[in-house]
C-alpha positions as CSV (number, residue, x, y, z in Angstrom):
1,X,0.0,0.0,0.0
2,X,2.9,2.5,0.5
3,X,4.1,1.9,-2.8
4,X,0.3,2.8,-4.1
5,X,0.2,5.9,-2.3
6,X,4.0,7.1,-2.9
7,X,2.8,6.5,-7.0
8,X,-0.2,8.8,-6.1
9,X,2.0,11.4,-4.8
10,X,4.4,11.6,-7.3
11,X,1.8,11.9,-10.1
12,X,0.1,14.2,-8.1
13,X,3.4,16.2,-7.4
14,X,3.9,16.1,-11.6
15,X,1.0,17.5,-12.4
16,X,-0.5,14.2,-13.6
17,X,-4.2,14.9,-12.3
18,X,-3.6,18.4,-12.9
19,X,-2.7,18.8,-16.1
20,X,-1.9,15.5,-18.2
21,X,-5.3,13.9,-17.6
22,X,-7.6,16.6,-17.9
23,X,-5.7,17.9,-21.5
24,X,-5.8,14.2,-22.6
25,X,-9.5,14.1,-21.9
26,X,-10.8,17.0,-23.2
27,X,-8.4,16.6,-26.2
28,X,-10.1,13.2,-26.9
29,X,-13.8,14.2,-26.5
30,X,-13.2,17.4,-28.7
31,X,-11.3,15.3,-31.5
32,X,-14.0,12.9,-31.0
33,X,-16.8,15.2,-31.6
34,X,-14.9,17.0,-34.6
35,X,-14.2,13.5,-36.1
36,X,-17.4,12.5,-35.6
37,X,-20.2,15.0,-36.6
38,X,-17.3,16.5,-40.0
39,X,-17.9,20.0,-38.6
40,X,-14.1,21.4,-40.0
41,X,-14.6,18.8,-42.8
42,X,-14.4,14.6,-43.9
43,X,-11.4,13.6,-41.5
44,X,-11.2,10.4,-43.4
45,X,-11.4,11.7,-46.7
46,X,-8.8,9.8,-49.1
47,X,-6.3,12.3,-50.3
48,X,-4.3,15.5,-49.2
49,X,-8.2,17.0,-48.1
50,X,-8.7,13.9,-45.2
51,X,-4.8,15.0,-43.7
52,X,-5.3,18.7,-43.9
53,X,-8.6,17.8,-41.9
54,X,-7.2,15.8,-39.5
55,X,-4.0,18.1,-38.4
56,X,-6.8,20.9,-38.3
57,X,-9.0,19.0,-35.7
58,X,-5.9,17.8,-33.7
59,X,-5.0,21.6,-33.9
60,X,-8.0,22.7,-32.8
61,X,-8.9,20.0,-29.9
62,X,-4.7,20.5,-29.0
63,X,-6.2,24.1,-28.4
64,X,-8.8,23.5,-26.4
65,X,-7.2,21.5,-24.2
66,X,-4.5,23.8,-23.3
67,X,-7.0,26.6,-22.9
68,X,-9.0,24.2,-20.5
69,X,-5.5,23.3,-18.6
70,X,-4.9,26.7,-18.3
71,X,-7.7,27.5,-16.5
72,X,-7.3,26.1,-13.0
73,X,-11.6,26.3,-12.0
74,X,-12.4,24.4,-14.9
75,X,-9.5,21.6,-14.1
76,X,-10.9,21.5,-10.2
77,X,-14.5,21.3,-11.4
78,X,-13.4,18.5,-14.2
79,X,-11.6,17.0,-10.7
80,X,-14.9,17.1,-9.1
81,X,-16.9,16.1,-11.6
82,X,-15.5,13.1,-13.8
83,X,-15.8,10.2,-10.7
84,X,-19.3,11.1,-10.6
85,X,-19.8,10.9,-14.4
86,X,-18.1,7.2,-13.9
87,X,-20.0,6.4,-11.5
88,X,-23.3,7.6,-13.5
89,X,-22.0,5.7,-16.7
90,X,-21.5,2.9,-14.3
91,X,-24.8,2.2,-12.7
92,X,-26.2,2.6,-16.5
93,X,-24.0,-0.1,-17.7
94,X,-25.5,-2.4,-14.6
95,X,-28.5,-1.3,-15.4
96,X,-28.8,-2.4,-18.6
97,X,-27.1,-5.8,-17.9
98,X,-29.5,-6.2,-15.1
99,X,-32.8,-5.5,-17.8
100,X,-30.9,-7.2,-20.9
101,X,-32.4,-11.1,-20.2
102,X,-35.6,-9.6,-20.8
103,X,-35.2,-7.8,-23.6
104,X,-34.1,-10.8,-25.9
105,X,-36.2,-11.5,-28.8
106,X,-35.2,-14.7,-29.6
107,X,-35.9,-17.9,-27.5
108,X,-33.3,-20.4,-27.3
109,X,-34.1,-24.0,-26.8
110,X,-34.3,-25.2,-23.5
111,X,-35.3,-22.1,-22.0
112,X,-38.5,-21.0,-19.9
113,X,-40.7,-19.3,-22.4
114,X,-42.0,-16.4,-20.9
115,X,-44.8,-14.2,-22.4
116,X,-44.5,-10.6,-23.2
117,X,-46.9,-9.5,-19.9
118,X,-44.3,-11.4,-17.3
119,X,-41.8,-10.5,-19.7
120,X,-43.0,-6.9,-18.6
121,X,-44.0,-7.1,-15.4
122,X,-40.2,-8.7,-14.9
123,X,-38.8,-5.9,-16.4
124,X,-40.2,-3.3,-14.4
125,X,-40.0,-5.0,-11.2
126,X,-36.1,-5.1,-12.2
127,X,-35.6,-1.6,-13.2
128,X,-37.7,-0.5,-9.6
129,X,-35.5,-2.6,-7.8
130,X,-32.1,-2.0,-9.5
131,X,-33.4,2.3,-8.8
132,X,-34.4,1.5,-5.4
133,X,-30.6,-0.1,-4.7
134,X,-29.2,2.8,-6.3
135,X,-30.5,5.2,-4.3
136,X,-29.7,3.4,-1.0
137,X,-26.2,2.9,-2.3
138,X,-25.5,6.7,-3.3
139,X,-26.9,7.7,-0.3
140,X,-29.7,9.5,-2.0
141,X,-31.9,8.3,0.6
142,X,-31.1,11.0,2.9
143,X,-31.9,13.6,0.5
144,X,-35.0,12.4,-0.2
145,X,-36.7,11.3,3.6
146,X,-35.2,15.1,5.0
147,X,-36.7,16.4,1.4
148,X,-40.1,14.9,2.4
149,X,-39.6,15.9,6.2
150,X,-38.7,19.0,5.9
151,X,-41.5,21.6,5.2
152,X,-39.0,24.4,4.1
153,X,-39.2,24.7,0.6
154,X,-35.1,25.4,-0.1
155,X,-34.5,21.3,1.2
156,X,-36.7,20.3,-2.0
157,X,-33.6,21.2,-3.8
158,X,-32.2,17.7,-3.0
159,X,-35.0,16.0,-3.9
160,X,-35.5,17.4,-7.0
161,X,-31.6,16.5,-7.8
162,X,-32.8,12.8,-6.9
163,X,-36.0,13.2,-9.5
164,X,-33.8,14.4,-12.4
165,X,-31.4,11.7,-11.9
166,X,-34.0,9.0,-11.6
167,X,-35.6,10.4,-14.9
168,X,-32.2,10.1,-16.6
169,X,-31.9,7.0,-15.8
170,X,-35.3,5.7,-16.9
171,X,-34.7,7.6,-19.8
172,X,-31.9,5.5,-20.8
173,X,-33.5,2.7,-19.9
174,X,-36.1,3.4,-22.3
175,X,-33.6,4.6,-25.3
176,X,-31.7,1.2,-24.8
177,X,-35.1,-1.0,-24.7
178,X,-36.8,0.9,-27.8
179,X,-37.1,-1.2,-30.7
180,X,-35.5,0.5,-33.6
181,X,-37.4,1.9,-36.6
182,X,-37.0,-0.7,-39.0
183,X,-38.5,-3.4,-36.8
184,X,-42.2,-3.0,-36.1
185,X,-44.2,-4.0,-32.6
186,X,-44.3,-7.6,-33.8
187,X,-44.2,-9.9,-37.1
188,X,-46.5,-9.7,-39.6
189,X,-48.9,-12.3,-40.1
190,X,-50.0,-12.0,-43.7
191,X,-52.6,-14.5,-45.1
């Protein structure tokens, strides 16, 4: 353990959290985006027009990065912030692996048939039982029985926080179980 926490330090002492992770990140979402949605051009364009395109959106999330390093509020807030976006991303990922046996459409042989009701009724029991576990283990409990208790209006705030939250999450819930456009509610039974 001493090792572990003299590797800490010295990162620490470097500027590792600081400044090497935060540029790295933002540098990687901002290429990632520019890549992504072509707004300085085709990135993977054949020819001379793909590399120019590519050294400009390096330049440009290189830039932003170093602007976003620079600023020592933004690096404490992305300090702050980024376990609790891991976390978030986390608890979706379990999420979905908790809900994901019940979304399969196809049966394999020698499994238990189930019908679309208990296929739903399983489903939501899972997804109110995986949100009730989540809220015990962030400790959002507390915000919301002294948010209940309370009658002063300004300790609603955490409760609210706890509302949004919960509607995120059943909001990707309900993008990842949505069947896509090309498929329909069910097969077609032509005569």
């Amino acid at each position: 353990m001493a090792f572990y926490d003299i590797l800490i330090t010295l990162l620490n002492n470097l500027g590792f959290f600081n400044v090497i992770l935060p540029f790295l990140l933002v540098y990687a979402v901002m290429y990632g985006i520019l890549s992504k949605y072509k707004i300085l051009g085709d990135p993977f364009a054949e020819g001379d027009k793909g590399k120019v395109t590519r050294s400009l959106v390096s330049i440009v999330s290189a830039a932003t990065g170093f602007f976003i390093v620079g600023s020592a509020n933004v690096v404490l807030s992305l300090r702050t912030l980024i376990p609790y976006i891991v976390l978030f991303l986390l608890t979706v990922f379990f999420l979905i692996l908790a809900i994901s046996p019940f979304l399969q459409r196809e049966e394999k042989s020698g499994e238990i048939q189930l019908g679309n009701r208990a296929r739903i009724i399983l489903l939501t029991a899972a997804i109110i039982i995986f949100t009730l576990m989540v809220i015990f283990i962030l400790g959002l409990y507390n915000y919301v029985a002294s948010a209940v208790t309370s009658p002063v209006l300004s300790s609603l705030q955490p409760f609210i926080e706890t509302i949004i939250i919960l509607a995120i999450m059943f909001g990707i819930a309900y993008w990842a179980i949505k069947p896509s456009k090309g498929q329909g509610s069910g097969p077609s039974q032509s005569k």
